[in-house]
N, C-alpha and C positions, 0 to 999 in steps of 0.2 A: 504494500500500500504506500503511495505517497504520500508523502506528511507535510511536505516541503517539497520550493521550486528554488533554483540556484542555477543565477546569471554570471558566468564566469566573464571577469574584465581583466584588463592587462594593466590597471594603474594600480598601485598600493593603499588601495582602500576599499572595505566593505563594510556594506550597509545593509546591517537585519534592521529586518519588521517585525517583531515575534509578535505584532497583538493586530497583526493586519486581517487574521485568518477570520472566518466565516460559516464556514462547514463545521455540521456539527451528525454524528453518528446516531444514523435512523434510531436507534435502539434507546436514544438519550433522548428525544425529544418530549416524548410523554413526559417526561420526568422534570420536563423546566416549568416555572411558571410562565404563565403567559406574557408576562414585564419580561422575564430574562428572553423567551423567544426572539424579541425586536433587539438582543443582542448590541444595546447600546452601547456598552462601553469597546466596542472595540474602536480600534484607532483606523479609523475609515477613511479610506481612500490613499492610506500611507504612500502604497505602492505607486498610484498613480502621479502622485505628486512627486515622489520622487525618482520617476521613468528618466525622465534628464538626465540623470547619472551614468546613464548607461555611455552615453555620447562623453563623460570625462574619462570612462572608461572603469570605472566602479563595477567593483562584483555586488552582486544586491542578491540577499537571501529571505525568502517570505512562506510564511508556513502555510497551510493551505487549513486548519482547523480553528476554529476559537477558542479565544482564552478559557470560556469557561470549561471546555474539555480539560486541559491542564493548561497554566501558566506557564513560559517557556522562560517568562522572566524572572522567576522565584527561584529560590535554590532548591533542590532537591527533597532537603529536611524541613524545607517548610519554616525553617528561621526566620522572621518579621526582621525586614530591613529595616521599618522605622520603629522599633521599641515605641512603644508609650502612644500613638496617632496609631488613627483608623487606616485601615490598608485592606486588599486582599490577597486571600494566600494562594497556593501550589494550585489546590483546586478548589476555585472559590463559591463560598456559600451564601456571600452576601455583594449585590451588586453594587456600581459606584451611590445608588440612592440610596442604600441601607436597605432594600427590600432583600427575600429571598432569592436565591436564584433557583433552587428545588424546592417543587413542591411535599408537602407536607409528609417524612418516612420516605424520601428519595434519595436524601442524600448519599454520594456514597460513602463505602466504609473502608479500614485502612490498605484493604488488598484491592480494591478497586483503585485506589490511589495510586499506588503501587503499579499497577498493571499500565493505569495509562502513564505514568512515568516513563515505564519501559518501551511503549507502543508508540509513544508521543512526543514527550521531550528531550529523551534521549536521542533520536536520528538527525534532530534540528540541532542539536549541541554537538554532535558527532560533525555533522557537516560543516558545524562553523567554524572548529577547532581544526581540520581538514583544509579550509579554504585560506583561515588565519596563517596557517606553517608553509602552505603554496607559494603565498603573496610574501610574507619575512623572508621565503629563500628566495626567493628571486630577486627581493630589493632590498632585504637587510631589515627595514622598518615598515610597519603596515599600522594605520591607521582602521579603528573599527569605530563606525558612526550608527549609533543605536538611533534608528525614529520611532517616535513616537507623538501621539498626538491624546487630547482631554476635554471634556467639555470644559470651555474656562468657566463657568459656576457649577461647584459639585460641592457642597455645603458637607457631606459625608467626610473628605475629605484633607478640604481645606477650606480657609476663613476667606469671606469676599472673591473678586473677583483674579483668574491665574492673570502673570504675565505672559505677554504674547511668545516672548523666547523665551525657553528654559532648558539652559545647560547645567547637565550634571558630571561633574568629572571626579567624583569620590572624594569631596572635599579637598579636591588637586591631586590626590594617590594615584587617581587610575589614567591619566596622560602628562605627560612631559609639562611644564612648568612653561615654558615659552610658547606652547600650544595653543596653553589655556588664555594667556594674556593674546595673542593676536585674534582668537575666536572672539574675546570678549570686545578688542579693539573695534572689530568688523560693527559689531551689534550698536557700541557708543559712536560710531562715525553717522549711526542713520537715525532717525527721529520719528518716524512712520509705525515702527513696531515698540512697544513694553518689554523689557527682559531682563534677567536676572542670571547669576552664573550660583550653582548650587544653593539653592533656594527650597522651596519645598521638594522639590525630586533634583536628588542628587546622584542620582544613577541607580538601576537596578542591580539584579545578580547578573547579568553579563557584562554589566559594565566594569561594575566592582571587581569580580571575576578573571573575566582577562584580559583587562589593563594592569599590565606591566610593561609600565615605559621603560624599565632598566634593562628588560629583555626584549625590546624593539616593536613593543606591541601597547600603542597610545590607544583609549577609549573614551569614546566622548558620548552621552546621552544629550539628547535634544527632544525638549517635552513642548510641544507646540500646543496654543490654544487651538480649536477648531474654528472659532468662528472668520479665523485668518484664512479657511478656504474650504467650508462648506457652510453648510444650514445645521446648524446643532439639532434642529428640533425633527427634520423630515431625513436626515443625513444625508442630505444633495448635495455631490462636487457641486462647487461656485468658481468656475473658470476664471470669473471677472476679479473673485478674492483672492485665487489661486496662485496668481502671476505674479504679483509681486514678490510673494510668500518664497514662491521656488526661485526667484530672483535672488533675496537674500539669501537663501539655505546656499542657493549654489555658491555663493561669496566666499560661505564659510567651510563649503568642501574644497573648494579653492584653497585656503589654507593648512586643511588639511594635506592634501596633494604635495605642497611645498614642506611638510613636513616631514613626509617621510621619505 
């Protein structure tokens, strides 16, 4: 079964979508509620937004399943990246609005969990870590650029309204030090968008994970508001929002590029 699709490029950087997916297994469906069926939270239209990549020559890896089958962004043991704030986990049970996502004696249980681990997030992590050692041998350094995307008002959890750009680089652990400051450079040179560099989301577990700049492998998380390029509420690509959005992003894979 495919779990995932992987665009192989020739420049030193790639770019997962792990919360791009969609597909959810006939077998599951009964069991969501009707809120989680419309599959909100995933980060919609990641892939298309970020199609332009291909032409810098970026590898771009996208899972074909949803989040809420597994998380491909959580660790494995299910450890809460943010101690203390509301999040969701490995496989989650509560959507970004604090509703259910199974209905009532659905959920599953810890060999279920387990299972899609093994069926699910494991191929997607196997392939990325595959593609990561590709790109370092051929160019020494390889930049990995996590997208993702949020409703910018999600009261569950976080206060008010997101910034439009949101970099997370592990509190600077997980990319090179002069990365971070020319990414952030890009962002304060323009006035059009809101952004913040590790802020409420400071990278997930693949960020955290495997960014190790000491060993030639920078990672940078970008948590973009949605309403920078679709409709939050009908989740329609907005081409006309869209353009400028992937104007910027490209800026900053630009620098990336020069990075490694």
């Amino acid at each position: 079964m495919d779990t995932c699709t992987l665009h192989r490029g020739r420049a030193p950087l790639l770019i997962s979508l792990p919360h791009n997916g969609t597909a959810l297994p006939e077998a599951l469906r009964p069991r969501l509620t009707d809120s989680a069926l419309r599959l909100a939270d995933t980060d919609w239209h990641v892939d298309r937004l970020y199609a332009f990549a291909r032409d810098l020559g970026a590898s771009i890896l996208v899972p074909r399943f949803s989040r809420y089958v597994v998380d491909l962004n959580r660790p494995p043991d299910d450890v809460s990246l943010y101690p203390g704030q509301n999040t969701t986990g490995l496989v989650p049970l509560r959507q970004f609005s604090g509703a259910a996502v199974y209905r009532d004696g659905a959920a599953p249980d810890a060999a279920e969990v387990a299972e899609r681990v093994q069926r699910y997030w494991q191929p997607y992590h196997a392939v990325l870590q595959d593609e990561l050692a590709r790109l370092r041998a051929a160019h020494g350094r390889v930049v990995l650029w996590e997208g993702h995307s949020i409703r910018s008002e999600c009261p569950f959890l976080f206060d008010g309204r997101l910034p439009d750009f949101n970099l997370g680089t592990a509190a600077g652990a997980s990319c090179a030090t002069g990365l971070q400051q020319r990414l952030g450079a890009v962002l304060a040179a323009q006035s059009r968008y809101s952004h913040v560099t590790n802020g409420r989301f400071k990278g997930g577990y693949i960020t955290r994970h495997y960014g190790r700049p000491d060993e030639g492998v920078d990672a940078v998380q970008l948590e973009l508001a949605q309403c920078n390029y679709m409709d939050e509420d009908s989740f329609a690509y907005d081409e006309e929002r869209a353009r400028p959005t992937q104007e910027l992003i490209g800026c900053l894979l630009q620098q990336c590029l020069g990075a490694a």
